[in-house]
C-alpha positions in Angstrom: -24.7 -24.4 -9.5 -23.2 -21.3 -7.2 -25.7 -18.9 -8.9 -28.5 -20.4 -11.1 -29.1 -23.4 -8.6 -28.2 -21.0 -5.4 -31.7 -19.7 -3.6 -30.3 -18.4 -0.4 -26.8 -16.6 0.2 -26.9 -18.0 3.4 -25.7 -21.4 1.9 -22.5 -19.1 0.3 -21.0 -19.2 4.3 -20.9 -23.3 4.0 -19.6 -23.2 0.9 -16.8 -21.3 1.6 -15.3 -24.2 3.6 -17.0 -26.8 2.6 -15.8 -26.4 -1.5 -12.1 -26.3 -0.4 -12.4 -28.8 1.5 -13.7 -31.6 -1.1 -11.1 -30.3 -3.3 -9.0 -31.0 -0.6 -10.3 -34.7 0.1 -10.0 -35.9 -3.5 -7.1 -34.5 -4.5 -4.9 -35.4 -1.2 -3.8 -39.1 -2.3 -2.3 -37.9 -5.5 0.3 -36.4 -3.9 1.8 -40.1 -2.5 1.1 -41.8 -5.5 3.0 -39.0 -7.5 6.4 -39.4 -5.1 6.4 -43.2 -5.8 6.0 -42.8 -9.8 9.0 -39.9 -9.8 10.8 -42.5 -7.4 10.2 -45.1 -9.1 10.4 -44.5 -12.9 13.1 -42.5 -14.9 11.8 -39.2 -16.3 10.0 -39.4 -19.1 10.0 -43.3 -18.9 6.4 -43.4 -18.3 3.7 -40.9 -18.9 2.7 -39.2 -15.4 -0.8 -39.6 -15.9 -0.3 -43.3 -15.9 1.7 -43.9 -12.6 -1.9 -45.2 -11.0 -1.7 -48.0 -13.3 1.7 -48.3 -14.0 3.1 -48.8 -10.6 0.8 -51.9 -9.5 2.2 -53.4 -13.0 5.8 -52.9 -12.2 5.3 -54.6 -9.0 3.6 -57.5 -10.9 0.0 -56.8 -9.1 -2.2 -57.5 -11.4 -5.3 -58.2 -9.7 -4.8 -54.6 -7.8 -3.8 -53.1 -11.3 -7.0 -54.1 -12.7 -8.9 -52.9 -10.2 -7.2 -49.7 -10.6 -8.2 -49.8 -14.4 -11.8 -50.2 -13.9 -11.4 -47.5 -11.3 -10.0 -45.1 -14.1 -12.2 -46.2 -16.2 -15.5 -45.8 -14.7 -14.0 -42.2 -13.1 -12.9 -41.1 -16.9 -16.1 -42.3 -17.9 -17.9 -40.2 -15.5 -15.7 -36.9 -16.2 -16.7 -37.2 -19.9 -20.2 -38.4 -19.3 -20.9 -35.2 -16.8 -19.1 -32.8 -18.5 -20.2 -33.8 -21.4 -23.8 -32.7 -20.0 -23.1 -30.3 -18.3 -21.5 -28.8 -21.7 -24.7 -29.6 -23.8 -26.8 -28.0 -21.3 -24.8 -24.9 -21.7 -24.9 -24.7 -25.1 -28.6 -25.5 -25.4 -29.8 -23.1 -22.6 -27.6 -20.1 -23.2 -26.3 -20.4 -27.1 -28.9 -22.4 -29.1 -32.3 -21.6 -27.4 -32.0 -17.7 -27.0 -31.5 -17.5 -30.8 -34.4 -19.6 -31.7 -36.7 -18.2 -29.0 -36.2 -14.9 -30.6 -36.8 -16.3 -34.6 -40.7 -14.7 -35.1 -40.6 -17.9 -38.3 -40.1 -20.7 -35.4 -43.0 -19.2 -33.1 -41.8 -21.6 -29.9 -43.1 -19.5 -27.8 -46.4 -20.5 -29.1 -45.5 -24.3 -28.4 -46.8 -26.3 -25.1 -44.5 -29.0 -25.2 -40.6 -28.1 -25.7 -38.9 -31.1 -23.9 -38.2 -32.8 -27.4 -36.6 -29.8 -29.3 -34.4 -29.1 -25.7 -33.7 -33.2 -25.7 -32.1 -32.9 -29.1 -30.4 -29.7 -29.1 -28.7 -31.5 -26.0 -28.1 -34.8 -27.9 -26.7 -33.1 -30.6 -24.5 -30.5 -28.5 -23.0 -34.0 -26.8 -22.0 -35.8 -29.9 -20.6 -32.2 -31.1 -18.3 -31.9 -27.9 -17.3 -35.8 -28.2 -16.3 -34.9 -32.0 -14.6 -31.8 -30.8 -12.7 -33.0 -27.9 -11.5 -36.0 -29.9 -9.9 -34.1 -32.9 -8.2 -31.7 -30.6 -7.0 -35.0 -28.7 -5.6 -36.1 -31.8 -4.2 -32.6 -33.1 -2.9 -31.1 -29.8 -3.5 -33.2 -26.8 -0.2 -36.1 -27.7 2.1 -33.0 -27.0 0.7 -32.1 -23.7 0.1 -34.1 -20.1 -3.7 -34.0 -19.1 -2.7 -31.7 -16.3 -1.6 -29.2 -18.5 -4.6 -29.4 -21.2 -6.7 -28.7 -18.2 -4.7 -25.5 -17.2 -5.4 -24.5 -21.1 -9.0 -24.9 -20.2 -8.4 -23.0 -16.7 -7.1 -20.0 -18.5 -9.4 -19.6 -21.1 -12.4 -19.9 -18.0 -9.9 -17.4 -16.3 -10.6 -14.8 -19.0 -14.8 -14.3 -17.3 -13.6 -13.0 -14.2 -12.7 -9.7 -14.7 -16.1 -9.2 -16.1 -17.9 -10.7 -13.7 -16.6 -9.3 -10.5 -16.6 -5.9 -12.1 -19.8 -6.5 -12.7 -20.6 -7.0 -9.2 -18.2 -4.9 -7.2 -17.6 -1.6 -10.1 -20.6 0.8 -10.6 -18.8 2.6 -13.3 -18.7 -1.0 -16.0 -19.9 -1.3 -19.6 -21.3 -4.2 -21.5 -19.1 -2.6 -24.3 -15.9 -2.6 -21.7 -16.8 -5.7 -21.2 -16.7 -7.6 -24.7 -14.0 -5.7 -25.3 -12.1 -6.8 -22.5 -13.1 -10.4 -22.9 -12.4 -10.3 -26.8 -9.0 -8.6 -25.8 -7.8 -11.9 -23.3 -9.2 -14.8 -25.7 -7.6 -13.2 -28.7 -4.4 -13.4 -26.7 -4.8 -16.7 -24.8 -5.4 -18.1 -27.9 -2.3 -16.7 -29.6 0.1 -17.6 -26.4 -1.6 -21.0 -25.6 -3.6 -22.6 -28.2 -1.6 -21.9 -31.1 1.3 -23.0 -29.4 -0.3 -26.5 -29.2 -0.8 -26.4 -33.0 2.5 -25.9 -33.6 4.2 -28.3 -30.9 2.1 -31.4 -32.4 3.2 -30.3 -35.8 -0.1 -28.3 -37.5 2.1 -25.2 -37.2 5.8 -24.5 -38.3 7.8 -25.1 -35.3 9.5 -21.6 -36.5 6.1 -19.5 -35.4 7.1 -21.0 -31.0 11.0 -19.7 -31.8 11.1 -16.5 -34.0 7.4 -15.2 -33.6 5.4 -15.0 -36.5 7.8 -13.5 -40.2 10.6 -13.9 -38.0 9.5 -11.1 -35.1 11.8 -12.5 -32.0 9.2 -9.8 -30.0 5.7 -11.6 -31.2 7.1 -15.3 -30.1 4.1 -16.5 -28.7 6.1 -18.0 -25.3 7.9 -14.6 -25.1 5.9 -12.3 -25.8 7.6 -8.7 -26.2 10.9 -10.3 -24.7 8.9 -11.4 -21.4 10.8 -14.5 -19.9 11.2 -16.5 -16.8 7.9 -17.7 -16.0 6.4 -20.9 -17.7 3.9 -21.2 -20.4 0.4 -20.8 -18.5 1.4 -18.3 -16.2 3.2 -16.5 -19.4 0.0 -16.8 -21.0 -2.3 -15.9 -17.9 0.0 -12.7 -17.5 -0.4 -11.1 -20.9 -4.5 -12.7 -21.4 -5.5 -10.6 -17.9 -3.1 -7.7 -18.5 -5.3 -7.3 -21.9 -8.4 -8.1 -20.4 -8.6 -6.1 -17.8 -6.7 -3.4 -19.4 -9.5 -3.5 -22.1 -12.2 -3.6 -19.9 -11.7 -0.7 -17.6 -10.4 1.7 -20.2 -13.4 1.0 -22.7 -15.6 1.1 -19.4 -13.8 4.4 -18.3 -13.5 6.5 -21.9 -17.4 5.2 -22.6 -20.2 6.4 -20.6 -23.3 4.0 -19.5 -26.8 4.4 -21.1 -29.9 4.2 -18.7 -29.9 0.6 -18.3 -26.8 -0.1 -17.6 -27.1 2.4 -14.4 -30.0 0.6 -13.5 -28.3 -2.9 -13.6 -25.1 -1.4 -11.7 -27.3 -0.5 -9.0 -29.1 -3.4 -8.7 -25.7 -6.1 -9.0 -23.2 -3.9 -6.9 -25.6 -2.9 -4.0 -27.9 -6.4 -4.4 -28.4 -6.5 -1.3 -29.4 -3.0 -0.3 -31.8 -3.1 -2.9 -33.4 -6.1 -2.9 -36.0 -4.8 -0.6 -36.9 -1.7 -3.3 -36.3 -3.5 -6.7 -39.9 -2.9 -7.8 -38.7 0.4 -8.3 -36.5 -0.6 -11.2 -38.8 -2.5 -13.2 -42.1 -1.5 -14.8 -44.3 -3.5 -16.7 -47.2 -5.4 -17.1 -47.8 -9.3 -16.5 -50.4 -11.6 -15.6 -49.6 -14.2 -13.0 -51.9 -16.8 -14.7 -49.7 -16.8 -17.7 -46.7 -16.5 -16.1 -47.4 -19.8 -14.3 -48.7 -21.3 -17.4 -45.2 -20.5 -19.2 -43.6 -22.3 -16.0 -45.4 -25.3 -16.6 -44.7 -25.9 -20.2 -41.0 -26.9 -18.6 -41.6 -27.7 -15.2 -44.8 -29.3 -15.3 -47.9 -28.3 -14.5 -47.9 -29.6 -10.8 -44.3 -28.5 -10.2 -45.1 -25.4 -11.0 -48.3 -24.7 -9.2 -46.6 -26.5 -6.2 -43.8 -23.6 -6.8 -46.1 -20.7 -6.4 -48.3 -21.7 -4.2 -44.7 -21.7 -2.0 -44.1 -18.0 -3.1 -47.6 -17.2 -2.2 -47.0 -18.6 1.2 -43.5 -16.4 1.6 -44.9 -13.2 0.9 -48.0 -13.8 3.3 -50.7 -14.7 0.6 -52.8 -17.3 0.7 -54.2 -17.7 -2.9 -51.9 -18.0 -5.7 -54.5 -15.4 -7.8 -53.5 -13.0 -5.1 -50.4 -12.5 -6.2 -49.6 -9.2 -7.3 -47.4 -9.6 -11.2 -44.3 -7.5 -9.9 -40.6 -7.1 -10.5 -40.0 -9.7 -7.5 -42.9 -12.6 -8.9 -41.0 -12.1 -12.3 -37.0 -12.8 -10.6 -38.6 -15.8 -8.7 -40.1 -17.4 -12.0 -37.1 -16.3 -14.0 -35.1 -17.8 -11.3 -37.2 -21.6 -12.0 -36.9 -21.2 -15.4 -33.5 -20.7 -15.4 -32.5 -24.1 -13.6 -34.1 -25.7 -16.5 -33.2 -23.6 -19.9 -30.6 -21.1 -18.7 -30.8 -17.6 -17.8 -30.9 -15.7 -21.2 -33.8 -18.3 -22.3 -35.6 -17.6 -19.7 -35.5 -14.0 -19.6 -36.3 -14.6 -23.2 -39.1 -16.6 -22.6 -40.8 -14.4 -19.8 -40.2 -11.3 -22.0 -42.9 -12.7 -24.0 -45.5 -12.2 -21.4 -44.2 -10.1 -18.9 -43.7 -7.2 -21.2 -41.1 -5.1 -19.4 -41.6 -0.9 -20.0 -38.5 1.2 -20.5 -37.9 3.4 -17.2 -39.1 6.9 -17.8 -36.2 9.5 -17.6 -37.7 10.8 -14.1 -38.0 7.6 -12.9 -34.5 6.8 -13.4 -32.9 10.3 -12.4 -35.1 9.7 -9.1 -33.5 6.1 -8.3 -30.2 7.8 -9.1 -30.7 10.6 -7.0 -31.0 8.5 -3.7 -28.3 6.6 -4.1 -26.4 9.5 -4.5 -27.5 11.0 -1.3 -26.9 8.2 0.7 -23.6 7.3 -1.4 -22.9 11.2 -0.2 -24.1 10.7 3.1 -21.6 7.9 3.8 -18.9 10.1 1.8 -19.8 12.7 5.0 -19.3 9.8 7.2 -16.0 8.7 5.7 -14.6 12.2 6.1 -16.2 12.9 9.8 -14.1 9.4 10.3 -11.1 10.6 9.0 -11.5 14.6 10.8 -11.5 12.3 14.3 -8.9 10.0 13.3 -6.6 12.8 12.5 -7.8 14.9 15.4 -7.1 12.0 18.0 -3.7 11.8 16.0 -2.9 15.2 17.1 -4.1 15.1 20.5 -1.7 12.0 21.1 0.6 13.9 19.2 0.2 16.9 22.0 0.5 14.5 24.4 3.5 12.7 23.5 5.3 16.4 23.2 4.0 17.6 26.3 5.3 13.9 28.1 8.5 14.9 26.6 8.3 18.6 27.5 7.7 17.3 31.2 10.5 15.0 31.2 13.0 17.7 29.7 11.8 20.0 32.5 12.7 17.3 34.8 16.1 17.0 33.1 16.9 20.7 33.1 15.7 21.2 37.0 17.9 18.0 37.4 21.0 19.5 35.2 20.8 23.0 37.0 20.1 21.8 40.6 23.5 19.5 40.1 25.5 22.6 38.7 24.3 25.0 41.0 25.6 22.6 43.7 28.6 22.0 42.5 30.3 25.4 42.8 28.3 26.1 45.8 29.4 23.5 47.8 33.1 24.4 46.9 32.7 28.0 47.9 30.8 26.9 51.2 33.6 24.5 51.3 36.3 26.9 51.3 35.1 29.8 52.8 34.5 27.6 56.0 37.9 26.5 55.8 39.1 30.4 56.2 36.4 31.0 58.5 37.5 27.6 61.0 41.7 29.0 60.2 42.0 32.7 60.6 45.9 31.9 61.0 45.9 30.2 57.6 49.6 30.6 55.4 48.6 33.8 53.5 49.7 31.9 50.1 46.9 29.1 50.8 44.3 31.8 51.7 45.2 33.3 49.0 44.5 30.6 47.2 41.7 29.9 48.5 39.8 32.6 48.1 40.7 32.8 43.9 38.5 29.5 44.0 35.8 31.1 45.6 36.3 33.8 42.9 36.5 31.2 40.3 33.6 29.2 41.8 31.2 32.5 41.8 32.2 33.8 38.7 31.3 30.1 37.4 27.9 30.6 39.1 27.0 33.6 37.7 27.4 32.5 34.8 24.8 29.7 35.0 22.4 32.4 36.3 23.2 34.4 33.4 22.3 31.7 30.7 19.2 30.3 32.5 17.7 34.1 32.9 19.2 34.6 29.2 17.3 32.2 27.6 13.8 33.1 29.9 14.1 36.0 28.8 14.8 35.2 24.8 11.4 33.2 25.0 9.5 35.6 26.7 10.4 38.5 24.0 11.8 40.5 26.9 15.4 40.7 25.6 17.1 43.8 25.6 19.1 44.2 21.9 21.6 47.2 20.6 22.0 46.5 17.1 24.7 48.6 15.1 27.0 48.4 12.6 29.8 46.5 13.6 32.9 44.7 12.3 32.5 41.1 12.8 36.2 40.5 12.6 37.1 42.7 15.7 34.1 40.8 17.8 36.3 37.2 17.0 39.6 38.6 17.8 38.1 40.2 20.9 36.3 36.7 21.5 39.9 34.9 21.1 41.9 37.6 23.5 38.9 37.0 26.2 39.9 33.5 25.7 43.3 33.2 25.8 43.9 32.0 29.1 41.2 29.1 29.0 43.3 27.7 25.8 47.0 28.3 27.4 45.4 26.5 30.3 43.8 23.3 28.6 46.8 23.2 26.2 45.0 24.3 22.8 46.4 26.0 19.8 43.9 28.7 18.0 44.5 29.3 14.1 42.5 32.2 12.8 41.8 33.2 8.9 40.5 36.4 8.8 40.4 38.0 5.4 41.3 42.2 5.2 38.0 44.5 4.4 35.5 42.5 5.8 31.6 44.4 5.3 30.2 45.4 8.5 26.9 43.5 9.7 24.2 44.8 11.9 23.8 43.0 15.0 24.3 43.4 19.0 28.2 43.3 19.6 27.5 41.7 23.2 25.4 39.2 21.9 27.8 38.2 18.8 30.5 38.0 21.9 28.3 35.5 23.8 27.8 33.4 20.6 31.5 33.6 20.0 32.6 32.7 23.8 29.9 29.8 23.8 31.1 28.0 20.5 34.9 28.2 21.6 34.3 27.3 25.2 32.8 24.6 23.8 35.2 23.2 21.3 38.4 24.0 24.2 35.9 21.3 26.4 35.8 18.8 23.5 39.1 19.0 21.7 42.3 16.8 21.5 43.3 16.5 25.3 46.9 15.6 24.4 46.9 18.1 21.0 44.2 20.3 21.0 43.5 22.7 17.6 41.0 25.0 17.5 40.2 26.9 14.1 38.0 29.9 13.1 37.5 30.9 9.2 35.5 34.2 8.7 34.2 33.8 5.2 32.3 36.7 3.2 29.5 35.0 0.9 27.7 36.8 -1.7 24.5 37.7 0.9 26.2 37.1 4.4 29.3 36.3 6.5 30.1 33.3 7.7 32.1 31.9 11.0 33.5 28.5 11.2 34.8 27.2 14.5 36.0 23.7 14.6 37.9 21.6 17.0 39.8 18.1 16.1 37.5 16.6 19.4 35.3 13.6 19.6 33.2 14.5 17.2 29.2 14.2 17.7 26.9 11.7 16.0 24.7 12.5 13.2 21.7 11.5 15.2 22.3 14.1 17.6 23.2 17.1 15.3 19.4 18.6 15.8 19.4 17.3 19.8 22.2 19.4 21.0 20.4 22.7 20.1 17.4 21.4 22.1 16.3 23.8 25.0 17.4 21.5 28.2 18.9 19.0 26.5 22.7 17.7 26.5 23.7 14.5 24.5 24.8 11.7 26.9 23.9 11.1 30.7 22.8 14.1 32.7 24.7 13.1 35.5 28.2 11.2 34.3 29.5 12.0 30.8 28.5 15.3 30.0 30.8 18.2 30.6 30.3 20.9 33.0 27.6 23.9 31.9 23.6 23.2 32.0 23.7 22.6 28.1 22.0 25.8 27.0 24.7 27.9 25.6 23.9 26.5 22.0 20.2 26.9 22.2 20.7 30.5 23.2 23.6 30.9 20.5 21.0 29.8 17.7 18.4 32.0 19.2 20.7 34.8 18.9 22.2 34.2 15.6 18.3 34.1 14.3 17.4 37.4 16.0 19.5 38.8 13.3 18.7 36.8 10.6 21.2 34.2 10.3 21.3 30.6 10.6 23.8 28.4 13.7 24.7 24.7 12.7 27.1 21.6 13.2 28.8 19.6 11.2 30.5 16.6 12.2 31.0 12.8 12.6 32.1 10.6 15.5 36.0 10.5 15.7 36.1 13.5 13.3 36.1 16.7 15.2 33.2 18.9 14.9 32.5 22.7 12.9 30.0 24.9 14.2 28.8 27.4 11.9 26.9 30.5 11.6 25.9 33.4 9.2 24.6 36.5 9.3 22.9 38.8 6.7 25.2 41.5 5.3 23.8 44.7 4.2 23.5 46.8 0.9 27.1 48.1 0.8 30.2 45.9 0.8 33.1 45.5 -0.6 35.7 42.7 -1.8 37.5 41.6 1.4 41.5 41.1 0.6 43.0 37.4 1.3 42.8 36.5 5.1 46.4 36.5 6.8 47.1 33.5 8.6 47.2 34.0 12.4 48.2 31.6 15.1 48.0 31.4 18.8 49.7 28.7 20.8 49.4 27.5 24.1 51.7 28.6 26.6 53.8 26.4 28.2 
């Protein structure tokens, strides 16, 4: 019906909807009649397929049970009557026919009248089927609901599709991919579903459903290789597709496709590309006379002149004997036959006159070659798609860093102008106070002006690291690397210190091993790096017990420096922010501590100048370590244990 009977795709588009939706309308009032028979009967007290007739009975409704009788009756009647035809048909168009249209003994395709062979091919297919049904009824079918002998049948249909929509979506399938996949997925429906039914109504030990076949717990036909959990069809529907499937692409892949079958993959997967050039892909030679007179041996002789003079009219000619005997005039009578003997009968039965010539090996290479170009063509597409995707990615990308870059500017000028103004407005501040009191107690000028010290010294500073790290990113730095003795730089770092800790209350522990290797860096530099990672840890510390420790460790290829504090502690999140260039983690304006936040960035730039690597570690509530290494040369020796050194705070 959706392909033999189907002359226009157009009609697929109502179909879509329209299909669902009858399924939909006949199936929707067995849902309340199935909640009153589980309501109203015990389980198993009454077969479900029953509860039509069985609840009008209960309920002593006899006329309306009756009714519902004939109903059944009549509808079961129909199923088996239809399907019964529908079967036959099958059989006869696409099993019995193709066989004896090819037997040279019978000669039918010498025959003008065929209607009484095809009438009792179909008789006798009907009676077969009736036969057939009925002693699988009475072998198989008492065990099982109707429902669930019709999922059996679903399955088993179930086992065409991978076939067929390979065949019309994959380029690369096989005919012998294909019988082996469909092979592969009956064998094993069979042995998970059909056998099972043998054995449940008694034609098979009960032993083959519960320990496999000769006892193998792994072969059971319900669990197959220990799978469990899902009922019997979907068990079943799992393993049958696996093996299907499996069967048909891996034959299809490891095989390779002769002529034909290329031709055939071009026309089914890109039908509708090449519909317009399918004379291409067909030679032969036919006569249209004959071809019409083979129509009419099953249509009728009217039916089928009617037919082509229709044809004739759709491709703009006005006599039938105009018709030019092509590939298309050949699908449109193949396509009538069909609807009346099947498909493979009819292509049997117009291979007799329209004898078909193999495509020559040019021929072929030539069809392959343009759709290879244009298959390459839209290949070049694809990746021009994908080149501008990726390209837009990047600009939006750019722009996303360059919005950030902005805003971070805006941060820093916002950062600096705030710190610049701070200690400027103190000195301005104070110095007008001496300037408006030149008889000012000599202890409060004194005073005074060590603020004004303070608050320059703290300015210069700022200035420093801002034209610092301009410098460091223009290249321009200055360096004087030598060979120097790391150890001295911390203990000169420490003593520069020392009043900043006795000040803020913090106690410095230092491990610094004997015989430490030289490294070769800038000594100023290392002291900035050194004064920037223990200002910082003094700012962040215990405020009630501050502890500040340095480790000097030799490695086998570098030293390293380990400063921690027991402070706050900083989030893992922002381990990578705080050695961003204008960037400080918290609120620019509230809870950050004094500085403009680029001591670390300028520390890490150093610390890489000479090879090494500057990096936290740390957790909130856990006190942070800063570390950093640097390269040691050739020649070094094996330091002695470090002495344990301690400097409190001064009360």
């Amino acid at each position: 019906i959706s392909v033999v009977e189907n002359v226009n795709e157009n009609h697929v588009s109502k179909a879509i909807w329209l299909f669902p939706a009858y399924l939909l309308a006949i199936n929707i009032f067995v849902l309340p009649i199935t909640f009153a028979g589980l309501m109203q009967f015990a389980p198993g007290q009454v077969d479900a397929d029953t509860f039509v007739l069985s609840l009008p009975m209960v309920h002593r409704r006899e006329a309306l049970a009756l009714l519902v009788f004939i109903g059944g009756l009549s509808a079961a009647t129909g199923m088996v009557i239809v399907e019964t035809i529908a079967l036959s048909t099958m059989i006869c168009n696409d099993l019995v026919m193709p066989v004896l249209l090819r037997s040279r003994r019978l000669a039918l395709s010498r025959r003008t009248d065929l209607s009484g062979l095809l009438l009792g091919i179909r008789r006798g297919a009907i009676v077969l089927l009736m036969m057939l049904g009925y002693a699988y009824y009475r072998a198989a079918g008492e065990a099982y609901a109707l429902v669930s002998i019709g999922l059996v049948s679903f399955a088993a249909v179930a086992q065409f599709a991978p076939a067929m929509l390979g065949g019309m979506y994959w380029r690369q399938g096989t005919r012998a991919g294909a019988l082996t996949g469909l092979s592969l997925g009956f064998i094993v429906w069979a042995y998970t579903l059909l056998l099972p039914s043998f054995a449940k109504s008694g034609w098979l030990p009960i032993s083959f459903i519960q320990h496999g076949p000769f006892g193998i717990e792994l072969l059971k036909p319900l669990q197959l290789f220990g799978l469990t959990g899902l009922d019997d069809i979907s068990h079943s529907m799992f393993w049958s597709m696996l093996a299907n499937v499996g069967g048909y692409v891996g034959v299809s892949l490891l095989g390779s496709q002769n002529i034909r079958e290329h031709a055939q993959a071009l026309l089914f997967v890109d039908v509708f590309k090449m519909a317009s050039r399918s004379s291409s892909l067909w030679r032969g030679s036919a006569s249209v006379q004959e071809v019409m007179t083979l129509i009419g041996r099953f249509l009728g002789p009217v039916r089928a002149e009617e037919a082509f003079a229709g044809y004739a009219a759709q491709c703009g000619v006005k006599t039938i004997a105009a018709l030019e005997p092509d590939a298309a005039l050949v699908h449109f009578a193949e396509n009538l036959l069909a609807g009346t003997i099947g498909a493979a009968s009819a292509r049997v039965m117009l291979a007799s006159v329209a004898k078909e010539e193999p495509l020559g090996m040019d021929e072929v290479l030539n069809i392959l070659d343009e759709a290879s170009q244009v298959i390459a063509y839209s290949h070049q597409l694809e990746q021009k798609s994908r080149e501008l995707e990726a390209a837009t990615a990047e600009l939006r990308a750019a722009n996303e860093r360059l919005k950030e870059l902005d805003r971070m500017k805006d941060d820093f000028i916002s950062t600096v102008t705030h710190e610049l103004r701070t200690p400027l407005t103190s000195i301005r501040a104070f110095s007008e106070i001496l300037h408006d009191n030149p008889a000012m107690d000599a202890d409060k000028r004194a005073q005074f002006i060590l603020i004004i010290v303070k608050e320059s010294e703290r300015l210069t500073r700022m200035i420093n690291q801002v034209l610092d790290l301009a410098k460091l990113e223009s290249g321009s730095a200055e360096w004087h690397a030598v060979e120097l003795d790391l150890k001295d730089v911390i203990e000169d770092a420490v003593s520069t210190t020392s009043q900043l800790l006795r000040e803020n209350g913090v106690a410095l522990t230092l491990e610094l091993p004997r015989g430490v290797p030289p490294v070769h860096a800038d000594r100023d530099r290392l002291m900035q790096v050194m004064l920037n990672l223990i200002s910082n840890a003094v700012k962040f510390c215990d405020r009630r017990a501050g502890r500040i420790g340095i480790v000097l460790r030799v490695l086998p290829e570098a030293l390293q420096v380990d400063v921690r504090d027991n402070g706050i502690g900083i989030a893992a999140s922002d381990h990578e922010i705080i050695f961003e260039k204008f960037r400080q983690v918290g609120d620019t304006l509230t809870d950050k501590p004094q500085g403009t936040g680029l001591g670390l960035p300028i520390s890490r730039q150093i610390i890489a100048h000479f090879g090494g690597t500057l990096w936290v570690r740390s957790a909130l509530g856990q006190g942070a370590t800063f570390s950093f290494t640097l390269p040691l040369g050739p020649a070094r020796t094996t330091p002695e244990p470090a002495p344990l050194q301690e400097t409190e705070a001064s009360s």
